[in-house]
C-alpha positions in Angstrom: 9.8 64.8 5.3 11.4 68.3 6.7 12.4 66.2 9.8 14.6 64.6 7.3 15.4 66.8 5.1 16.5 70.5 6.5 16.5 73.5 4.7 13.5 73.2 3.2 9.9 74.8 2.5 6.5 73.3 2.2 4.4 75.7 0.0 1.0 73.8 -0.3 1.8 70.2 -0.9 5.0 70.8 -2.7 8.3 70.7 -0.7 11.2 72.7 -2.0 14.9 72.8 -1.5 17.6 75.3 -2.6 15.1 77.7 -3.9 17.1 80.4 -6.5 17.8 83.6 -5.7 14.6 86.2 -5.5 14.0 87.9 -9.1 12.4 91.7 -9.0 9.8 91.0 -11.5 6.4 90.9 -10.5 4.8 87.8 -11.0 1.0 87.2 -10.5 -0.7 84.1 -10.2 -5.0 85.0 -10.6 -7.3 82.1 -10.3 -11.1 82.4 -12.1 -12.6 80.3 -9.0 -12.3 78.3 -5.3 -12.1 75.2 -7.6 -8.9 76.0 -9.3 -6.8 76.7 -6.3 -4.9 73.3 -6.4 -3.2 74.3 -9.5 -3.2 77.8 -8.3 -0.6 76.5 -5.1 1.1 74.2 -7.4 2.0 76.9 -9.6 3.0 79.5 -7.0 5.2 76.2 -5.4 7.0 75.9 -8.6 7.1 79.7 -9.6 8.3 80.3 -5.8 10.8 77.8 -5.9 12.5 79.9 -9.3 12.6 82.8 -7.6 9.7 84.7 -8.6 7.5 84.6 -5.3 3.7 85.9 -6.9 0.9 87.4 -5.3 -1.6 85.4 -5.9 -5.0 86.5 -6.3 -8.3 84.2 -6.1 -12.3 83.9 -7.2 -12.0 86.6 -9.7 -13.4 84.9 -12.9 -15.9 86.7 -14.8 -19.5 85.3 -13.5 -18.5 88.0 -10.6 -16.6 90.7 -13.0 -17.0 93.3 -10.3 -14.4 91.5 -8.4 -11.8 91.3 -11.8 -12.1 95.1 -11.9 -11.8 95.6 -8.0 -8.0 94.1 -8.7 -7.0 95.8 -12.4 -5.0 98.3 -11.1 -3.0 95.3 -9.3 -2.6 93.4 -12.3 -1.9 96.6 -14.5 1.4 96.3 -12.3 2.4 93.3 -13.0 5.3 92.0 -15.2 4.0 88.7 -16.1 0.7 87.0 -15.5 -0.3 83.5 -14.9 -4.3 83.4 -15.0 -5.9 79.6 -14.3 -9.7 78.9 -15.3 -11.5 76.4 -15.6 -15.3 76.2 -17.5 -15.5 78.1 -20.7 -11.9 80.2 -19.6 -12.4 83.2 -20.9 -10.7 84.9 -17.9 -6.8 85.3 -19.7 -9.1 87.4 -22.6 -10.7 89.6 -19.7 -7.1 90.4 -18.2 -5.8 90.7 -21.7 -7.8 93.5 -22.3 -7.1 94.9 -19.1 -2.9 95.1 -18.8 -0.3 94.8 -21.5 1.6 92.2 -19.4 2.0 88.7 -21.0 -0.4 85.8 -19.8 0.3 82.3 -19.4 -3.3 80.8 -19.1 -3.3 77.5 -17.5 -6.8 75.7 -18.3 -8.1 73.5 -15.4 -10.3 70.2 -15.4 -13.3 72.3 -13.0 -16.2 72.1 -14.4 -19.7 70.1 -15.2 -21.8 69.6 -17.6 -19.5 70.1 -21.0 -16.1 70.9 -19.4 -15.1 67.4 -20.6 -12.1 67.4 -17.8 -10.5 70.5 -19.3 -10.8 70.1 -23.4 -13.2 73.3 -23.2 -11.3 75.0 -21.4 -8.1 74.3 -23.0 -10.0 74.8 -26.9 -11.6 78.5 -25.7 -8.1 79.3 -24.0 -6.2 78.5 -27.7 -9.2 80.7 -29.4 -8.9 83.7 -27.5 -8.1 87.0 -29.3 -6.0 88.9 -26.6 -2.7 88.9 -27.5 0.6 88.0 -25.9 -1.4 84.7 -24.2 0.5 81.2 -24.0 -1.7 78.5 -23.1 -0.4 75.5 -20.7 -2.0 71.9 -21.0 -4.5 71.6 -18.6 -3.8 71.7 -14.6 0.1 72.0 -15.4 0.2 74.6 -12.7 3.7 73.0 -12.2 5.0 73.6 -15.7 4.3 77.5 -16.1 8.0 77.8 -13.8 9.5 76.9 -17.2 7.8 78.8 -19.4 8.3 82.4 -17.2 11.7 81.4 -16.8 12.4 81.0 -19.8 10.1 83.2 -21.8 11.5 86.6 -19.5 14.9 85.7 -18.6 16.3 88.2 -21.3 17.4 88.8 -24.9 20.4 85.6 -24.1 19.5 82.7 -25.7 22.2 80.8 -23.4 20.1 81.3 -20.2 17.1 79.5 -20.8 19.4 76.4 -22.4 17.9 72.8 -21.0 14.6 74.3 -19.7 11.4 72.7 -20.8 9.2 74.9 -23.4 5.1 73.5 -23.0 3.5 74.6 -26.4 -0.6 73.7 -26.5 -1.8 73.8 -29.7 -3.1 71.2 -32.5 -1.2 70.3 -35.3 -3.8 71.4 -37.8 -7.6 72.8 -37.7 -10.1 69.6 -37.8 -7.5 67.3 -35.5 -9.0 65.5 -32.9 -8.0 66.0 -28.8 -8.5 61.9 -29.0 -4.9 60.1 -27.1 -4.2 64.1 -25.7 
């Protein structure tokens, strides 16, 4: 595919062209375990091919918290960021409480016995008290590029004009995840 198509960069198994210009916020993408790396890459891909290039930091979910708190003063840096978890997800929560920096949590479909492909994940990542946390749909590593770029891009309303905005959430209490 590069053969035929100069210019551009393979980041995972995503191939991007014409990548914008490089932004000076500090993104960071954190993944809970080895299982969610695949949406981890995706999501760096996409966030990399906006300009925002994050550090991405891996197998730090909370069965092993020692290794969360060996990073905090790393994420404590950061301007914006994306935390991916599968299982019961209550990784986004544990960073929450450890930066002020806005998380977009991005539930995955890892997991056994009652993951149920993501929906646990995805429920417990819409019920967690930490604030300033938008949730993604699950394994939409690729869609978090439009919700930084347009949730940071500034007080102008203009510049985030034809971007996609992901919203989880159900449309009252006691609907079922049933044709989701």
């Amino acid at each position: 595919m590069l053969e035929r198509n100069r210019g551009g960069n393979v980041i995972g198994s995503t191939l991007i062209w014409h990548a914008q210009r490089r932004h000076d916020e500090r993104t960071m993408v954190v993944s809970a375990g080895t299982g969610d790396l695949a949406v981890a890459e995706e999501c760096r891909a996409t966030l990399s091919a906006y300009g925002y290039y994050p550090k991405v930091i891996a197998d730090v979910g909370v069965a092993g918290l020692h290794r969360l708190l060996a990073v905090a003063d790393q994420l404590q840096d950061a301007d914006v960021i994306v935390v991916i978890a599968g299982m019961e997800a209550t990784l986004p929560s544990a960073i929450g409480g450890l930066t002020s920096a806005p998380i977009i949590a991005v539930p995955t479909s890892v997991g056994y016995g009652s993951s149920q492909g993501g929906h646990t994940a995805l429920l417990c990542m819409l019920a967690l008290c930490a604030q300033g946390i938008t949730v993604m749909g699950i394994d939409n590593g690729f869609g978090v590029h439009a919700r930084r770029h347009a949730s940071w891009r500034g007080s102008d309303p203009s510049s985030s004009r034809g971007l996609w905005r992901p919203v989880a959430a159900l449309k009252r209490p006691g609907d079922s995840l049933r044709g989701m």
